[in-house]
C-alpha positions as CSV (number, residue, x, y, z in Angstrom):
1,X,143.3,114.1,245.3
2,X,141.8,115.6,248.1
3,X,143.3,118.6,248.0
4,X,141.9,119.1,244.2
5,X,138.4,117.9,245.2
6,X,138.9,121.2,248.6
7,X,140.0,123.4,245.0
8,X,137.2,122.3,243.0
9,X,134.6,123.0,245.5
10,X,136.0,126.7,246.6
11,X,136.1,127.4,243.0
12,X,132.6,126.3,242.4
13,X,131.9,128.9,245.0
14,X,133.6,132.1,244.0
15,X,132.2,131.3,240.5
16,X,128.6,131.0,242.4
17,X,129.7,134.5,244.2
18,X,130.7,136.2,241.4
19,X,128.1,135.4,239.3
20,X,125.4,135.5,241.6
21,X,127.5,139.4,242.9
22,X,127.1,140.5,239.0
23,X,123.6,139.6,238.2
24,X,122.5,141.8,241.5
25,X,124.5,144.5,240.3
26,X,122.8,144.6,237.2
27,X,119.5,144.2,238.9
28,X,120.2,147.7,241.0
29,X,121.6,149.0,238.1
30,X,118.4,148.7,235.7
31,X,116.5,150.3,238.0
32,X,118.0,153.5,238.2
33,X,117.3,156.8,240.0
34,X,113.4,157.1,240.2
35,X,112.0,160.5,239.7
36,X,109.6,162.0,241.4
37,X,107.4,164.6,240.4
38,X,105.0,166.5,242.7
39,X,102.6,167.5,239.7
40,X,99.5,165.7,239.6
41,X,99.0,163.8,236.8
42,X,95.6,165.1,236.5
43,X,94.0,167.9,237.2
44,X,91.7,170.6,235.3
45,X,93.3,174.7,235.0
46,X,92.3,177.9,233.6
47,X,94.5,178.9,231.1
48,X,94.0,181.4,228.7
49,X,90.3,182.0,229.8
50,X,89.6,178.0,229.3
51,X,89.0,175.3,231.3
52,X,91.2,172.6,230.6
53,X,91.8,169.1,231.7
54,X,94.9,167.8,231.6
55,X,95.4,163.7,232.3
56,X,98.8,162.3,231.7
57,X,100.3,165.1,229.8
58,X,97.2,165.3,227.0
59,X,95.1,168.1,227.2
60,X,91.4,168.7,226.3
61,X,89.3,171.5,226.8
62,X,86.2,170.7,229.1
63,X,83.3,171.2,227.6
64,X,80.6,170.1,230.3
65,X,80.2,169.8,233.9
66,X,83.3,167.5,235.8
67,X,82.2,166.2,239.0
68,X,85.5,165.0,241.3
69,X,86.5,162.7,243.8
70,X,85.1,164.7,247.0
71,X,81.4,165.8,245.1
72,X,83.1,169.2,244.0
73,X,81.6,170.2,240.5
74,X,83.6,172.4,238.3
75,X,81.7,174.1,235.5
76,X,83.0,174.3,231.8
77,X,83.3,178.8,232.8
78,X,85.8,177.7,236.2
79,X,83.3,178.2,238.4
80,X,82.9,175.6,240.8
81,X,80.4,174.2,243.7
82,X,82.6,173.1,246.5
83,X,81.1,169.9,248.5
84,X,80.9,172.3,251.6
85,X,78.3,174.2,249.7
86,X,80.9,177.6,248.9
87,X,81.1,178.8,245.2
88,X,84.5,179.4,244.2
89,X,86.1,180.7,241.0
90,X,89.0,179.0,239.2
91,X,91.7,181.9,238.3
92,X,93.6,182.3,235.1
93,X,97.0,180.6,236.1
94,X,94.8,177.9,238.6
95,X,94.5,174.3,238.4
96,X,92.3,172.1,240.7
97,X,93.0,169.0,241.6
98,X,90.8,165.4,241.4
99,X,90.2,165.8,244.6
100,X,89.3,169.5,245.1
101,X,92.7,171.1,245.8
102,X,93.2,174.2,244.1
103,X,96.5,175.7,243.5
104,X,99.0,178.1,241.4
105,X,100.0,176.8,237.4
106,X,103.4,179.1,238.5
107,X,104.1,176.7,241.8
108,X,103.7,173.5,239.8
109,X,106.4,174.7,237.0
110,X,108.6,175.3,240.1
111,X,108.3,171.6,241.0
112,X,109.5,170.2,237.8
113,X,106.2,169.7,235.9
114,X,107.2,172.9,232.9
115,X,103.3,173.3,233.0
């Protein structure tokens, strides 16, 4: 009887491993690989001679004055007032960040973004 009772317990415990083995696989597996994209998921460009914002995907021309994250104000014709007080141009092909980066529409297709 003893030797049942030594059976009964290690089997209680490779069916707790096993169990407790597959329902962390399943937990890595849901996750899956994670992609990252270095687009911004907002950010306002000049395409086609308009200004246009684009926030998750959705885009909408601008229309009036948008004032971002660091005090720079970009003006519905590209222009823009940097905080440090220079006047800059947004470019066809350019998109400026929320927070007053500007950069190349062609360098963000590169990263994965098919803007």
């Amino acid at each position: 009887m003893h030797i049942c009772t030594l059976k009964s317990i290690s089997m209680k415990k490779l069916t707790l491993l096993v169990t407790l083995s597959v329902f962390s696989l399943a937990v890595f597996a849901s996750d899956g690989p994670k992609r990252t994209s270095h687009s911004p998921r907002t950010y306002i460009m000049m395409k086609h001679g308009k200004l246009i914002e684009v926030n998750k995907g959705k885009r909408q021309v601008v229309k009036t004055d948008v004032t971002l994250v660091n005090m720079t104000t970009i003006h519905p014709n590209g222009s823009i007032d940097a905080s440090s007080g220079q006047n800059l141009q947004l470019q066809e092909g350019q998109y400026i960040t929320m927070d007053g980066r500007i950069r190349n529409l062609k360098d963000m297709a590169r990263s994965g973004s098919g803007h």
